[in-house]
N, C-alpha and C positions, 0 to 999 in steps of 0.2 A: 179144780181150778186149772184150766189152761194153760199156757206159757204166757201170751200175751196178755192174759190177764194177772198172772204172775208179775212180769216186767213194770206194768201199769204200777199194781201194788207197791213194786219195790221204788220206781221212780216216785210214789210220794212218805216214802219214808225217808228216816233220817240216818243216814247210815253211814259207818267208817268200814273202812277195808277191814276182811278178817283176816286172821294170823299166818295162817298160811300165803296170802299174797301178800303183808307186808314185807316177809322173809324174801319173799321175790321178786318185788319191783326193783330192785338192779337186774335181774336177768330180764322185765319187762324194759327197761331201759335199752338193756342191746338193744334188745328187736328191733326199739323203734329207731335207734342211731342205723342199726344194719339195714334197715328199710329205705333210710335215704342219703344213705353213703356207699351203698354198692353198685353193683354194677349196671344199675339202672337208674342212678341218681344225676346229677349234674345235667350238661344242656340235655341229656336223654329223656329227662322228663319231658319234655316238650313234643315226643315223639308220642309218648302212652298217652297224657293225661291233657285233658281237656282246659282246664283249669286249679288253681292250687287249690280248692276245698275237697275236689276228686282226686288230688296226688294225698291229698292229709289224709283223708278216709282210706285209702288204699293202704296207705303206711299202716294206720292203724288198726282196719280191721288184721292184713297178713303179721304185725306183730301178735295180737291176740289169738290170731288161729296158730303161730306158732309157739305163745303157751298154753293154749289147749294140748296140744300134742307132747309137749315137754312135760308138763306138770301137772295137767287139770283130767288128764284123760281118763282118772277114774271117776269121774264126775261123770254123769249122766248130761248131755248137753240139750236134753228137753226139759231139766229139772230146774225148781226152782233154785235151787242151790247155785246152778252154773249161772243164773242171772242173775244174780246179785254180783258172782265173779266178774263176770264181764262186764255190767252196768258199772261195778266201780272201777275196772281198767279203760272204760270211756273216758271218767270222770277225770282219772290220771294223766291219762294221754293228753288230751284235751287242753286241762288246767298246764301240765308243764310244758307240752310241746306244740300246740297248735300254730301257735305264731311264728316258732321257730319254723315250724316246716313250710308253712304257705311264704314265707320270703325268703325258704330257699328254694322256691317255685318261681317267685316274683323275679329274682335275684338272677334265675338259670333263664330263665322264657319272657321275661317284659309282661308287659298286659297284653296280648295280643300283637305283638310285634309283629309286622308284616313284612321287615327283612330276614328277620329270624327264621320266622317263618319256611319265606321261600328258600332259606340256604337249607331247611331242613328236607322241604323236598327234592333241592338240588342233589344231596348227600345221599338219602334213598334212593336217586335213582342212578347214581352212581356205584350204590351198593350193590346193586341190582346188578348192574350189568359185571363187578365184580364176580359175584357168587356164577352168574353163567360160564363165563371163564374159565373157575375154578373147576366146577361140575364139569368141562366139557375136557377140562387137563386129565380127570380122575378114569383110573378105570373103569367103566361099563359096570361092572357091579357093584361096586363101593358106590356111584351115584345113586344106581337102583337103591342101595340099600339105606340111603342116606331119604333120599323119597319116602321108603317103606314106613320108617322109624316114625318120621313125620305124621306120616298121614296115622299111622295107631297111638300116637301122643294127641292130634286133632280129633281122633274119634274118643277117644277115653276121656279126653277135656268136653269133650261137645256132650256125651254122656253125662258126665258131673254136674254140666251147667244146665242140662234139662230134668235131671229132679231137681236141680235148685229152686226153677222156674217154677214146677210143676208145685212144689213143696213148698213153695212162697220161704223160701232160705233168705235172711238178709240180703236186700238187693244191696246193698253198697259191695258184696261179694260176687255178685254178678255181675259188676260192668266189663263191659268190654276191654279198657286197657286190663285190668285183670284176669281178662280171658288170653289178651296176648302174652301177659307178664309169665301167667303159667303155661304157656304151649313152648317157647321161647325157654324158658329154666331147663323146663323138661329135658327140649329137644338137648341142649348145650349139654347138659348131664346124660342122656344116653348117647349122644357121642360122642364122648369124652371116654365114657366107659366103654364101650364097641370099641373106640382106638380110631375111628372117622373122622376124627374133627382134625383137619389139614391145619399148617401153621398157621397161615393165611385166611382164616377165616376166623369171625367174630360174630360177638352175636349181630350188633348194627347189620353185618351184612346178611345173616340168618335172616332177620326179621325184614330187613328189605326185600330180600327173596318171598318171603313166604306170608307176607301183611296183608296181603290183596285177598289171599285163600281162608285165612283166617278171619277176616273180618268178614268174608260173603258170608263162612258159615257160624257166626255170630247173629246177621240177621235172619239166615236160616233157623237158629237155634229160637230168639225173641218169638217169632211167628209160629214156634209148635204148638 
């Protein structure tokens, strides 16, 4: 039996968490609070995410893939085992937090607000002309290096996200604000450790610099 037809099976069963995730749904809980209270949370949403059910899945899936990695990771994640895991951290998510998160979506971005909107692309392009500035204050090789770092975080991400494609990997893992969400972490974390990251820069301006490059090659990536 398959996975998906695993999944199938399990979604018509009647099932309670098992014991080992009940012990852990407070650390399932971070996730999900850390997912829309950090440093991507508030009006920022409105930069990534299209709509609140793509900012809820987003929260959702990166809680669940970070406890995979904390706790589940001896789990075989082709096995049936891991789906019943994760089918009933939907179940959790969903039931306790859905609403909470899609109207702190509503709450930060309107429905479609077209003032909002536009001050948000006033702001990126403000950011923008920021981060030039900066780069052009910086040494000649710290800039270079600041590029370098980027562009092997964009190819390692663009990597990742073409076996996902390739492997039919959960598309709600694949979208695009999650393609920015992870190139953008990344980058902020190796230069943070390199010691490159100037006071004066944030991530808003990172990603206004760098959203244009990043999304080309996102449709680069859909078309393989």
């Amino acid at each position: 039996m398959n996975l998906q037809e695993t999944i199938r099976r399990i979604l018509r069963e009647d099932r309670k968490p098992s014991n080992f995730l009940r012990r852990r749904l407070e650390n399932l809980d971070y996730e999900v609070e850390r997912g829309f209270n950090g440093p991507f949370g508030g009006s920022n949403i409105c930069i990534f995410f299209k709509s609140d059910i793509e900012f809820f899945e987003s929260v959702m899936e990166n809680a669940i893939d970070a406890m995979y990695y904390n706790y589940f990771s001896h789990i075989d994640d082709n096995s049936g085992e891991w789906a019943h895991e994760y089918l009933d951290m939907v179940d959790y998510i969903r039931k306790k937090y859905q609403d909470k998160i899609m109207k702190h979506y509503d709450d930060n971005c309107g429905s479609g607000s077209i003032p909002l909107k536009e001050t948000i692309r006033k702001v990126l392009k403000e950011d923008t002309n920021q981060m030039n500035i900066i780069l052009r204050r910086l040494p000649a090789d710290k800039s270079e290096k600041i590029e370098e770092i980027f562009t092997l975080i964009l190819n390692h991400t663009s990597k990742l996200f073409q076996d996902g494609f390739k492997y039919k990997t959960n598309p709600r893992e694949l979208s695009l604000s999650n393609f920015k969400i992870k190139i953008i972490k990344k980058l902020m974390t190796m230069l943070e450790l390199q010691d490159f990251l100037p006071d004066d820069i944030s991530w808003p301006i990172l990603y206004a610099h760098y959203v244009d490059r990043i999304e080309s090659r996102y449709e680069d990536i859909e078309k393989y």
